[in-house]
VEXDREN-2710 file (C-alpha; in Angstrom, 1 decimal):
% VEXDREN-2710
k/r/px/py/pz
1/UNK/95.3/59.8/225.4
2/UNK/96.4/63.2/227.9
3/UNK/95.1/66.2/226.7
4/UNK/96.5/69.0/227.9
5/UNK/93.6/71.4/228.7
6/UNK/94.3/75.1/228.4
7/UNK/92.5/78.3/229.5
8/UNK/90.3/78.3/226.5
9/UNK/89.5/75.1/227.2
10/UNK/87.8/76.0/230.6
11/UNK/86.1/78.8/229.3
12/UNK/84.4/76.6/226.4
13/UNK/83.5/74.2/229.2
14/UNK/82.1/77.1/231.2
15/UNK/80.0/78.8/228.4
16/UNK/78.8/75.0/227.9
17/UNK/77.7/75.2/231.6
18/UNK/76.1/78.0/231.6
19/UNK/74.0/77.5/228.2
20/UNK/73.0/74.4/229.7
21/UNK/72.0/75.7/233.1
22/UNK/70.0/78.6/231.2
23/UNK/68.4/76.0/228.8
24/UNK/67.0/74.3/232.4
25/UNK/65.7/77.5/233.6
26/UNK/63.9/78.2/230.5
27/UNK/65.4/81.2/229.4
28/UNK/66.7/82.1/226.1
29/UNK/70.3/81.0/225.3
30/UNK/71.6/83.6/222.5
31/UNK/73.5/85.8/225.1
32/UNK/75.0/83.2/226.9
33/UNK/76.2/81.8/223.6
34/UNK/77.6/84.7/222.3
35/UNK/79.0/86.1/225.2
36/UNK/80.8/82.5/225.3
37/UNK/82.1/82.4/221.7
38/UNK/83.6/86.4/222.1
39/UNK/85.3/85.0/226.1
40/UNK/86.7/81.3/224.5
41/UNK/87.8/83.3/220.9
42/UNK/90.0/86.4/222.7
43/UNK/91.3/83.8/225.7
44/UNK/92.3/81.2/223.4
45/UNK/94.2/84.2/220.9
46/UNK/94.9/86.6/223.6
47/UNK/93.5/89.1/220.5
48/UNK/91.0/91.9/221.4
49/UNK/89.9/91.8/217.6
50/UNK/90.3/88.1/216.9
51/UNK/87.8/88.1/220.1
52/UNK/85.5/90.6/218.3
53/UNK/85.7/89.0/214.8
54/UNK/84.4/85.6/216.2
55/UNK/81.1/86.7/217.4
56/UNK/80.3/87.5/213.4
57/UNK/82.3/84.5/211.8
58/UNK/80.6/82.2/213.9
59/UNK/77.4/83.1/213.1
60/UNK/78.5/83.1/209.7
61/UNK/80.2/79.9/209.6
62/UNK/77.0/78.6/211.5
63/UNK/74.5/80.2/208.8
64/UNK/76.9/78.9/206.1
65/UNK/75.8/75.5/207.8
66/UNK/72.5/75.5/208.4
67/UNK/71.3/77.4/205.0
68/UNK/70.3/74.2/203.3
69/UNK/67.9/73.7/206.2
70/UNK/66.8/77.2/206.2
71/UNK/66.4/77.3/202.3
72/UNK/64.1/74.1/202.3
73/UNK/62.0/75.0/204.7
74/UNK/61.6/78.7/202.9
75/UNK/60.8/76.1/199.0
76/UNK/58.4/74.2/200.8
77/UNK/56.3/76.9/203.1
78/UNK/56.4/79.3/199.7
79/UNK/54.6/76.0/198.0
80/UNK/52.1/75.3/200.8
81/UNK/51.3/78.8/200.6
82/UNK/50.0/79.0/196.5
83/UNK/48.5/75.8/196.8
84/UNK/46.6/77.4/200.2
85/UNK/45.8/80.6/197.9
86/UNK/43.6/78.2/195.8
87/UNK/42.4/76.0/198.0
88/UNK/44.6/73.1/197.1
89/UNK/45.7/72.3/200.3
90/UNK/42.2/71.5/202.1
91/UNK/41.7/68.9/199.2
92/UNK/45.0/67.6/199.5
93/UNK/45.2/66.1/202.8
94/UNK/41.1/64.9/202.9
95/UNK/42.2/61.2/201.8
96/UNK/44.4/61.3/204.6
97/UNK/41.2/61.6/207.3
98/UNK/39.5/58.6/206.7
99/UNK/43.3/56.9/208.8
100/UNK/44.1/60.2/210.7
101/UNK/40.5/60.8/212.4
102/UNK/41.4/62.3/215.8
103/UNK/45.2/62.7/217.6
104/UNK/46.1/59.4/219.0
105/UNK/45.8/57.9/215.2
106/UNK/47.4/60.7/214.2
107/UNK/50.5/60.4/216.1
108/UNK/51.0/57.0/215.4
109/UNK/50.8/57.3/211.9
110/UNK/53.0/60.4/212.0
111/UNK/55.6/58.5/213.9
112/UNK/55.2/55.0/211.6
113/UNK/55.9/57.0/208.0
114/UNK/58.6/58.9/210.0
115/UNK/60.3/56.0/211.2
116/UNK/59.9/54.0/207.4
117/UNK/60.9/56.9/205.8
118/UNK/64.0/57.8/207.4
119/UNK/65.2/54.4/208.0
120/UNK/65.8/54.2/204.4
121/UNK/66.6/57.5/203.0
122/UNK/67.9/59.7/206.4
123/UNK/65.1/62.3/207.8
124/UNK/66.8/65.1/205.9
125/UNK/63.9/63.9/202.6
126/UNK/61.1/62.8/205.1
127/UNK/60.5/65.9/207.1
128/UNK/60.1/68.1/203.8
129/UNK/58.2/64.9/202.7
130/UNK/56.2/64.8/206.2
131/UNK/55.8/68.4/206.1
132/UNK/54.3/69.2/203.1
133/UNK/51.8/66.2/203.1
134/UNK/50.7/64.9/206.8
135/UNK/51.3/67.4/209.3
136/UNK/48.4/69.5/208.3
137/UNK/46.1/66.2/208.3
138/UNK/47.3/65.6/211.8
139/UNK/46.8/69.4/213.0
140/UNK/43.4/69.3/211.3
141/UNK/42.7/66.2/213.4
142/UNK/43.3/67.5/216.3
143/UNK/46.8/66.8/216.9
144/UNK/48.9/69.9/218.8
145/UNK/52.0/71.2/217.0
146/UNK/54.5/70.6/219.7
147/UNK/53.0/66.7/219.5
148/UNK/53.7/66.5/216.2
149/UNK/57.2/68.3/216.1
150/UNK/57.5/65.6/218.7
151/UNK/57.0/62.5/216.9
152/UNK/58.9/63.6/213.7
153/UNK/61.7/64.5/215.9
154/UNK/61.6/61.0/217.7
155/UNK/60.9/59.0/214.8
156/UNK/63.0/60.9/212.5
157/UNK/66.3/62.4/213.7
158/UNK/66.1/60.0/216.8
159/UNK/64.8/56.6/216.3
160/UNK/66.1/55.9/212.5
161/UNK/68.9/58.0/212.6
162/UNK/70.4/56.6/215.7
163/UNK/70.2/53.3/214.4
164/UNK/71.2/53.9/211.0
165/UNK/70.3/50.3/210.0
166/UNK/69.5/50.6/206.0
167/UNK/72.4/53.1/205.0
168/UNK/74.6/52.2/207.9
169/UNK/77.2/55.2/207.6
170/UNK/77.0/55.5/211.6
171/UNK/77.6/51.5/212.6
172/UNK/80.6/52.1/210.0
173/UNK/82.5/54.6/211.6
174/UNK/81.6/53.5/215.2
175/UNK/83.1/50.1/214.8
176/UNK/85.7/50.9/212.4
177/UNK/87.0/53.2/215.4
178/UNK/86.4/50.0/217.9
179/UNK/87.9/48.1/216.2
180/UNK/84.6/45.5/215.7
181/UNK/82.0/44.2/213.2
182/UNK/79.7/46.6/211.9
183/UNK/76.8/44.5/211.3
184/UNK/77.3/44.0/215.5
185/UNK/77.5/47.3/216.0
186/UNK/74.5/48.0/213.7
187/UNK/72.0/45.1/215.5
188/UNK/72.7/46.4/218.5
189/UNK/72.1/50.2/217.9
190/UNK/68.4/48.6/216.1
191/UNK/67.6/47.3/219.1
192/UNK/68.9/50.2/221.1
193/UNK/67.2/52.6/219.3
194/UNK/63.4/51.0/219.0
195/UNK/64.1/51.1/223.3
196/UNK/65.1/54.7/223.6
197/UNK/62.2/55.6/220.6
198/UNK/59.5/53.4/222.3
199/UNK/59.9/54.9/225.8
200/UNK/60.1/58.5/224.1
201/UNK/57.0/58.4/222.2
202/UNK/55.1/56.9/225.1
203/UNK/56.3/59.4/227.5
204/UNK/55.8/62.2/224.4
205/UNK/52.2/60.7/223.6
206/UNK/50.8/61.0/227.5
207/UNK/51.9/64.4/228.2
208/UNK/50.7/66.0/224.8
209/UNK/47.5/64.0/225.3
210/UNK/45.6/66.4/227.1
211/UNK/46.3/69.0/224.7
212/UNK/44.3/67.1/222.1
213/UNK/41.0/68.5/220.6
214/UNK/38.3/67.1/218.5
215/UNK/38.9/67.3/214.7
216/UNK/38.0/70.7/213.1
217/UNK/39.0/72.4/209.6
218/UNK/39.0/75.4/212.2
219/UNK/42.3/74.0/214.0
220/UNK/44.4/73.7/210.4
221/UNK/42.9/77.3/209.5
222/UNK/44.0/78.7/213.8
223/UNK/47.7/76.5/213.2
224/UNK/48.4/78.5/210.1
225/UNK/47.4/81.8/210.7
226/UNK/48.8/81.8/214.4
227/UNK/52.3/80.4/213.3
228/UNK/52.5/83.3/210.0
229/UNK/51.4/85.9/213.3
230/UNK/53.4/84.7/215.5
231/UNK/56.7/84.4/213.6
232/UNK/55.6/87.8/211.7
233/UNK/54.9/88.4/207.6
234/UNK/55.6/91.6/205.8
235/UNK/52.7/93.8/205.9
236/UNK/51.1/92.2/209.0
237/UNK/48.8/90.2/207.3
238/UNK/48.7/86.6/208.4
239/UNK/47.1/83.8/206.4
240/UNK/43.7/83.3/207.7
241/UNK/43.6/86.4/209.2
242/UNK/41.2/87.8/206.2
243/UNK/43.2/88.9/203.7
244/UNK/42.5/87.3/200.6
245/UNK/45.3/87.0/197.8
246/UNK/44.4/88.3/194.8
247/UNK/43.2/85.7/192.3
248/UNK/42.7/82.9/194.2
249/UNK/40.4/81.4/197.3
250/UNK/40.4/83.0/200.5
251/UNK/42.7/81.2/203.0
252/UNK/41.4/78.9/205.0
253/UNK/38.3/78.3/202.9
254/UNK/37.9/76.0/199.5
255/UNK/37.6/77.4/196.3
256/UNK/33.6/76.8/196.3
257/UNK/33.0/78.6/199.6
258/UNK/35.4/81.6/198.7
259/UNK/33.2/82.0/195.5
260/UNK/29.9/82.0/197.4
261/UNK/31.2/84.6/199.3
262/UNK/32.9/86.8/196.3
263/UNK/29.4/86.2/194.7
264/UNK/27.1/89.8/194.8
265/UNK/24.9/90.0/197.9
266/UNK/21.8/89.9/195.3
267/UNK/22.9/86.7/193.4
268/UNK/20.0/84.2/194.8
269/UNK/17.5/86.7/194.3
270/UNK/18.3/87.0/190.7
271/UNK/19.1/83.4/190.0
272/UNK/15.7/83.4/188.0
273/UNK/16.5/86.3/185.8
274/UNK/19.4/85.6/182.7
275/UNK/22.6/85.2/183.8
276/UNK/24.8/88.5/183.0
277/UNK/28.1/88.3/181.4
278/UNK/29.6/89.0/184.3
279/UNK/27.7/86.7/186.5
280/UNK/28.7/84.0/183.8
281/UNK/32.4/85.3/184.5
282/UNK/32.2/84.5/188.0
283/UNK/30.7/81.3/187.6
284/UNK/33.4/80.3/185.0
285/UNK/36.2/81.5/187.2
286/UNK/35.1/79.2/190.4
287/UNK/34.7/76.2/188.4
288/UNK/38.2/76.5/187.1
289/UNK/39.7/77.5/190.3
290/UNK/37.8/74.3/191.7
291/UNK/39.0/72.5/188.6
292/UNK/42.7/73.8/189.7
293/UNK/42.6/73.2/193.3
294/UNK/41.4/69.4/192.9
295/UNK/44.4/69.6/190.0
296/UNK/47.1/70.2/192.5
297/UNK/45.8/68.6/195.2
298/UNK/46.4/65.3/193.1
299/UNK/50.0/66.9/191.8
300/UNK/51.6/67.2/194.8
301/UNK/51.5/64.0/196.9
302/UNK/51.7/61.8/193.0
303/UNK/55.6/64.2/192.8
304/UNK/56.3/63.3/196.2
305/UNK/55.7/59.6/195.8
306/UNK/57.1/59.2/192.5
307/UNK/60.0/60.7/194.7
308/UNK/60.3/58.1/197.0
309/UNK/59.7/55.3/194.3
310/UNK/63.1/56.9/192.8
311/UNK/64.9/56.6/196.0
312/UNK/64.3/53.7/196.4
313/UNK/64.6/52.4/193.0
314/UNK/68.0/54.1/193.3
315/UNK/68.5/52.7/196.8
316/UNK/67.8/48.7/195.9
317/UNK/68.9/49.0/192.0
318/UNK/71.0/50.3/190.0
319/UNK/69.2/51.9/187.2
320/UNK/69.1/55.2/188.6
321/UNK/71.2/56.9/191.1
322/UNK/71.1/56.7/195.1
323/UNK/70.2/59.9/196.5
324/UNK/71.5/60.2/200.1
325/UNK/71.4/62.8/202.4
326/UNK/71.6/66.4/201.0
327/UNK/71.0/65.3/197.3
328/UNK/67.3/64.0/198.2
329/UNK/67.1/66.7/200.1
330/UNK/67.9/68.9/197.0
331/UNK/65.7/67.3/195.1
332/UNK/62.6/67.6/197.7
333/UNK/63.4/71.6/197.1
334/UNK/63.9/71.2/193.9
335/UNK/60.0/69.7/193.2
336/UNK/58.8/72.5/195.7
337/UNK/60.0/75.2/193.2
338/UNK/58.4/73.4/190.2
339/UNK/55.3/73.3/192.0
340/UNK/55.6/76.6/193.4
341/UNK/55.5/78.2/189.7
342/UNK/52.6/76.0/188.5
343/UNK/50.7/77.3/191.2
344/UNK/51.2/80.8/191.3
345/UNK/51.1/80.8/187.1
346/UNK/47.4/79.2/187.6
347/UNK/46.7/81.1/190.0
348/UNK/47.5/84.4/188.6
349/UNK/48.0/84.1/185.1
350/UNK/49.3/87.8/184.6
351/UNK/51.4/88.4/187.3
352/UNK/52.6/85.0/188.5
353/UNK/55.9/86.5/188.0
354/UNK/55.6/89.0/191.0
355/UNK/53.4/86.6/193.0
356/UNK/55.8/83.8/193.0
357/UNK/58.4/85.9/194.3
358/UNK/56.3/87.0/196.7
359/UNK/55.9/83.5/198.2
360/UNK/59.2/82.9/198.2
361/UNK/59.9/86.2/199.9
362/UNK/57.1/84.9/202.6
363/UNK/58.8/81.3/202.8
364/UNK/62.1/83.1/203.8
365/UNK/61.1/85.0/206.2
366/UNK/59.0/82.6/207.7
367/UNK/62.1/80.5/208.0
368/UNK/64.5/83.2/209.7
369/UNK/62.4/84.8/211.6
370/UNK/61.6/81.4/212.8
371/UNK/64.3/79.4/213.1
372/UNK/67.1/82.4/213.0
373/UNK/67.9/82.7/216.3
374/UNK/69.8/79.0/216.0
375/UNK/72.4/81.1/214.1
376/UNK/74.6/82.5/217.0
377/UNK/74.0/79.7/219.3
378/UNK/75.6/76.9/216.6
379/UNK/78.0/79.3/216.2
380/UNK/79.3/79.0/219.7
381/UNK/79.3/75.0/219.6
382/UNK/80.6/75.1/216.1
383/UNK/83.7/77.0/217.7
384/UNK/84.5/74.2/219.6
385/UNK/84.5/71.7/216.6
386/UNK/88.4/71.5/214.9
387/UNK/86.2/71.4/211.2
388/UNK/84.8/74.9/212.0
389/UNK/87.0/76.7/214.6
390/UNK/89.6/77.8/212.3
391/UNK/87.1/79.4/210.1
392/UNK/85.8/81.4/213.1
393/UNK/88.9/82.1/215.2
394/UNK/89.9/83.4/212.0
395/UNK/93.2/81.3/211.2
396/UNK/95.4/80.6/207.8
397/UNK/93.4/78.1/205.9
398/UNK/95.5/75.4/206.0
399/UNK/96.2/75.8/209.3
400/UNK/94.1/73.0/212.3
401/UNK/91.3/74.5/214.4
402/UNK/91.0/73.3/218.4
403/UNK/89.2/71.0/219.2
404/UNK/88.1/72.4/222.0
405/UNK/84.7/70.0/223.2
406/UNK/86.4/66.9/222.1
407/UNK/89.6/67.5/224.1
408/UNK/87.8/68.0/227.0
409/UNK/85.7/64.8/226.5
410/UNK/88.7/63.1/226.1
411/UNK/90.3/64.5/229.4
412/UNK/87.2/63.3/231.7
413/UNK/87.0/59.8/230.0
414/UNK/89.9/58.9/232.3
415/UNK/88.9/59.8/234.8
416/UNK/86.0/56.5/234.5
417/UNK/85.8/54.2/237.1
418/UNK/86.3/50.6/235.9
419/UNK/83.1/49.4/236.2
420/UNK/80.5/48.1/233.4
421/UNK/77.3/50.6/234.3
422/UNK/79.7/53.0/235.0
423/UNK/81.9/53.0/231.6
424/UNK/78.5/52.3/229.7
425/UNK/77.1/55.6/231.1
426/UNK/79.8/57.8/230.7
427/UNK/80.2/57.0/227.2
428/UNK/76.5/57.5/226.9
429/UNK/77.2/60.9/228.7
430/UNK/80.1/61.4/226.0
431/UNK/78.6/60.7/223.5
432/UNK/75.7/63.4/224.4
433/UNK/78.2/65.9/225.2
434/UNK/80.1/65.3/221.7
435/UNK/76.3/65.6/219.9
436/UNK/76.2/69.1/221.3
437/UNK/77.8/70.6/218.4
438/UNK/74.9/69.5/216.2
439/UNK/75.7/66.8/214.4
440/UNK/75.0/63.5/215.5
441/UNK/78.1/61.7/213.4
442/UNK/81.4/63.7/214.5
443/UNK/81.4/61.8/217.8
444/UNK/81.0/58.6/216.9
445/UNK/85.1/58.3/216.3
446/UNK/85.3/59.2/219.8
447/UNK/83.0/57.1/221.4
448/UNK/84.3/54.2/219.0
449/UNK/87.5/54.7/220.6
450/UNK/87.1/54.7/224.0
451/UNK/84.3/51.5/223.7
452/UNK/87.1/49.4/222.3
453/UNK/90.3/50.6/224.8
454/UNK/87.8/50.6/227.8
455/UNK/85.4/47.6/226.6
456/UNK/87.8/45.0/227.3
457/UNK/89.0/46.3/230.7
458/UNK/85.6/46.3/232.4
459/UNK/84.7/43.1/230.6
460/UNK/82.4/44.2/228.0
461/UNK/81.6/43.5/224.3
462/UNK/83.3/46.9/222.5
463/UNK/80.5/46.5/220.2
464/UNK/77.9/46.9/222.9
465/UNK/80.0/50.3/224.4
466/UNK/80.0/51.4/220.9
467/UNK/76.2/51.3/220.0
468/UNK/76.2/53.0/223.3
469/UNK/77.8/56.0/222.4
470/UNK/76.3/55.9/218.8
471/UNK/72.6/56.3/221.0
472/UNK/74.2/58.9/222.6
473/UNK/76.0/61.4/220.0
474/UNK/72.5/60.7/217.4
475/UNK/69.8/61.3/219.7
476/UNK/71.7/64.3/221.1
477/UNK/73.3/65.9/217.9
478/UNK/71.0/64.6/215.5
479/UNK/68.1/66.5/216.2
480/UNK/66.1/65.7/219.2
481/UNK/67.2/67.9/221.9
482/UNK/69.9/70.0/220.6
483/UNK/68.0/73.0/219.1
484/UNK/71.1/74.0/216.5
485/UNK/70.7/70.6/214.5
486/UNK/68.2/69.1/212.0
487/UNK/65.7/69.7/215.1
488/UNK/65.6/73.1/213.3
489/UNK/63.7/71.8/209.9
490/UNK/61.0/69.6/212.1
491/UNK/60.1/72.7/214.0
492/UNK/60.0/75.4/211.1
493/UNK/57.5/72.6/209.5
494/UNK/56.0/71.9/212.7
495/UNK/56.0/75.7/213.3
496/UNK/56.6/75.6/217.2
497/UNK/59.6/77.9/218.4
498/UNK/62.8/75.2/218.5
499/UNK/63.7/76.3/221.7
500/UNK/60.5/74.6/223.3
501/UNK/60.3/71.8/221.0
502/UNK/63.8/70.8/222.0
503/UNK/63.3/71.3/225.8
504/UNK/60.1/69.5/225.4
505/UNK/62.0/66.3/223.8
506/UNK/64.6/66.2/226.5
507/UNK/62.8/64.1/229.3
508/UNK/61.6/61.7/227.1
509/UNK/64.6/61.4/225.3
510/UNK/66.8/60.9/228.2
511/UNK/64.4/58.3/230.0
512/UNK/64.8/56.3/227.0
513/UNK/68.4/56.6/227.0
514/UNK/68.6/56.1/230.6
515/UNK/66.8/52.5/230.0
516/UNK/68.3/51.3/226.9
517/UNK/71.6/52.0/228.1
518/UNK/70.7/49.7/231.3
519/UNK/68.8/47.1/229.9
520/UNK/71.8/46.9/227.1
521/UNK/74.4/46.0/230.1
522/UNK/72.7/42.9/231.6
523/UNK/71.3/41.5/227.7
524/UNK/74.2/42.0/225.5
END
């Protein structure tokens, strides 16, 4: 198909250049991507003010967007955080250490109830899931934050998504646009996919290795305090950093060591004298704050599981509904917020009112201050996407954005020598291209297309081009190395800055690509 590329079209490809280059040189990308969606708006409306306008519509638009992410990972931090005011927390993940005793077991069970999880219900439900239940274990065992945002991301928004083999929405639309059988489409993406996720965690797992340390309680107590510091908390006091909420444990410490140390300095000398009413107060108060913690601490991963018994009830049945996507998602926020209240009414009986919307006020601005700065740079790709760009370029609403990234995709595809590594890795460069936007499905009619007009002339199976392309839009756009996607809610539960965690995917992500895209041109 001839597209006819315009001036805005070269300044799109330009900004793309330049975020890119500044992405390799490890610098932060928000200038560049701002500065790109003001230059593409006022070129491609010759508007001064339609220029100006874009910078805050895309950001809007983009926040618009992402909000469900952001809002999730605000329910679920505001629920870690009561159940770490009583203690809960500690208790919670201690079954979990007798499997996850140091780093290396760790990661691989990290990656394995990723990779399950996702397979069947998308990774939108299993981070939360992951979130609120493992990653702690694995921290406390010694695992490094950026190794497990690693292996979620990987597992999660690479392996399973990319393959899409339970749900298979992505097979669908690649092959309907080539033109071949799904199922085809959808065994060869499985096998793709366990190549490009096998080389990534290997590559992931040996250069996070040295950054392993010996399992501590310590390291959970560092990881949560550091990440509330780092990523700031009104008032300046960080979790773990001594101050104790009122009414509950001290962070970072179980219920029965915060009372020893709440206890009056002369308690063992008078242990053989009558107990005082208020002595008897104290005593009465840790026992049911122990009584609590050890309460929730059962609650929370019994909701989550009866949550995924549900989906997939719904999922193989019909006697209850399938959840998919941003409905299980819902509902993971959904039991957060139940939780949440139980919490903060045990733990302050009086003012749980005030204290719960004090954790929620924490949760939120853990998540923006966090994962915010996303918000301008998805709003520059989203201006090149023909869903989005009227929005932002400010246009009648029934009137057709540009598609500004996908015409000029569509310009260099023919310019493709005819040759079978060639075609397969330029689609595979396509389809990375078209994931830049964020999402890992939008391209996937593109790179359908072109596998089943070019497949034939370089004497390939249209299938095989198309699971190609799938491999590259997913891994790209669905969240392993394109910091304005889903990459977003594995960091924020991870709490590593997106940014890195993205940059530190990339190699291993590509390498992978890189093979299965090679080894998929002399099998299939």
């Amino acid at each position: 198909m001839d597209v006819s590329l315009t001036a805005a079209h070269w300044v799109y490809l330009g900004g793309i250049i330049v975020i890119l280059g500044t992405m390799l040189m490890r610098k932060n990308i928000v200038v560049p991507a701002v500065i790109g969606t003001f230059l593409t708006a006022f070129v491609f409306s010759d508007s001064l003010v339609t220029g100006l306008a874009s910078i805050f519509n895309a950001s809007l638009v983009a926040a618009r967007e992402l909000f469900n992410i952001f809002l999730i990972i605000s329910l679920v931090t505001a629920m870690l955080g009561a159940l770490r005011q009583m203690g809960a927390d500690r208790l919670m993940v201690a079954p979990f250490r007798r499997v996850m005793r140091g780093g290396t077991s760790s990661f691989i069970v990290l990656a394995v109830v990723t990779y399950t999880i996702s397979l069947f219900f998308w990774p939108t439900p299993a981070v939360p899931l992951i979130g609120a239940v493992l990653i702690p274990v694995a921290i406390r065992a010694g695992l490094p934050p950026m190794a497990v945002g690693m292996a979620i991301a990987i597992c999660g928004q690479g392996m399973a998504l990319s393959s899409d083999y339970i749900i298979k929405v992505a097979p669908g639309l690649s092959a309907k646009s080539a033109g071949v059988d799904p199922d085809v489409v959808a065994d060869r993406a499985l096998v793709m996919s366990l190549i490009v996720g096998l080389t990534a965690l290997l590559i992931a797992y040996f250069t996070q290795r040295r950054h392993m340390r010996r399992p501590a309680p310590e390291l959970l107590t560092d990881w949560e305090a550091r990440a509330e510091s780092d990523f700031g908390k009104p008032g300046g006091d960080a979790p773990g950093g001594g101050a104790t909420p009122t009414g509950g444990a001290a962070i970072g410490r179980t219920p029965a060591e915060a009372a020893t140390s709440a206890a009056p300095p002369t308690s063992t000398a008078v242990l053989a004298e009558p107990v005082t009413a208020s002595a008897r107060q104290v005593i009465d108060d840790t026992f049911q704050s122990i009584r609590a913690a050890k309460t929730f601490a059962i609650l929370v991963p019994t909701a989550y599981l009866a949550f995924i018994v549900y989906l997939m009830v719904g999922k193989f049945t019909d006697l209850v509904p399938d959840l998919k996507g941003g409905d299980a998602a819902a509902m993971v926020g959904g039991i957060a917020a139940l939780i949440l209240f139980a919490a903060a009414a045990t733990n302050d009986k009086k003012g749980f009112l005030e204290t719960t919307s004090e954790h929620l006020i924490d949760g939120l601005v853990f998540a923006f201050k966090a994962m915010g700065i996303v918000i301008p740079i998805a709003g520059f790709f989203f201006i090149g996407n023909g869903d989005f760009s009227a929005a932002i370029l400010g246009l009648p609403a029934d009137a057709t954005g540009p598609t500004l990234l996908f015409d000029l995709v569509n310009a260099a595809q023919s310019h493709l020598p005819q040759n079978a590594f060639v075609t397969s890795f330029g689609i595979l460069a396509i389809g990375m291209i078209a994931g830049l936007e964020g999402s890992g499905f939008t391209g996937l009619p593109l790179t359908g297309s072109l596998a089943g007009a070019l497949g034939p002339a370089v004497g390939m199976d249209p299938a095989t081009l198309a699971a190609i392309g799938q491999m590259g839009n997913i891994w790209s756009g669905g969240g392993t190395f394109v910091a304005w996607s889903s990459l977003i809610a594995v960091a924020g539960f991870a709490r590593v800055p997106v940014l890195e965690l993205a940059r530190k995917c990339f190699v291993p992500v590509v390498s992978g690509l890189v093979l299965s895209t090679a080894l998929s041109v002399l099998i299939f």
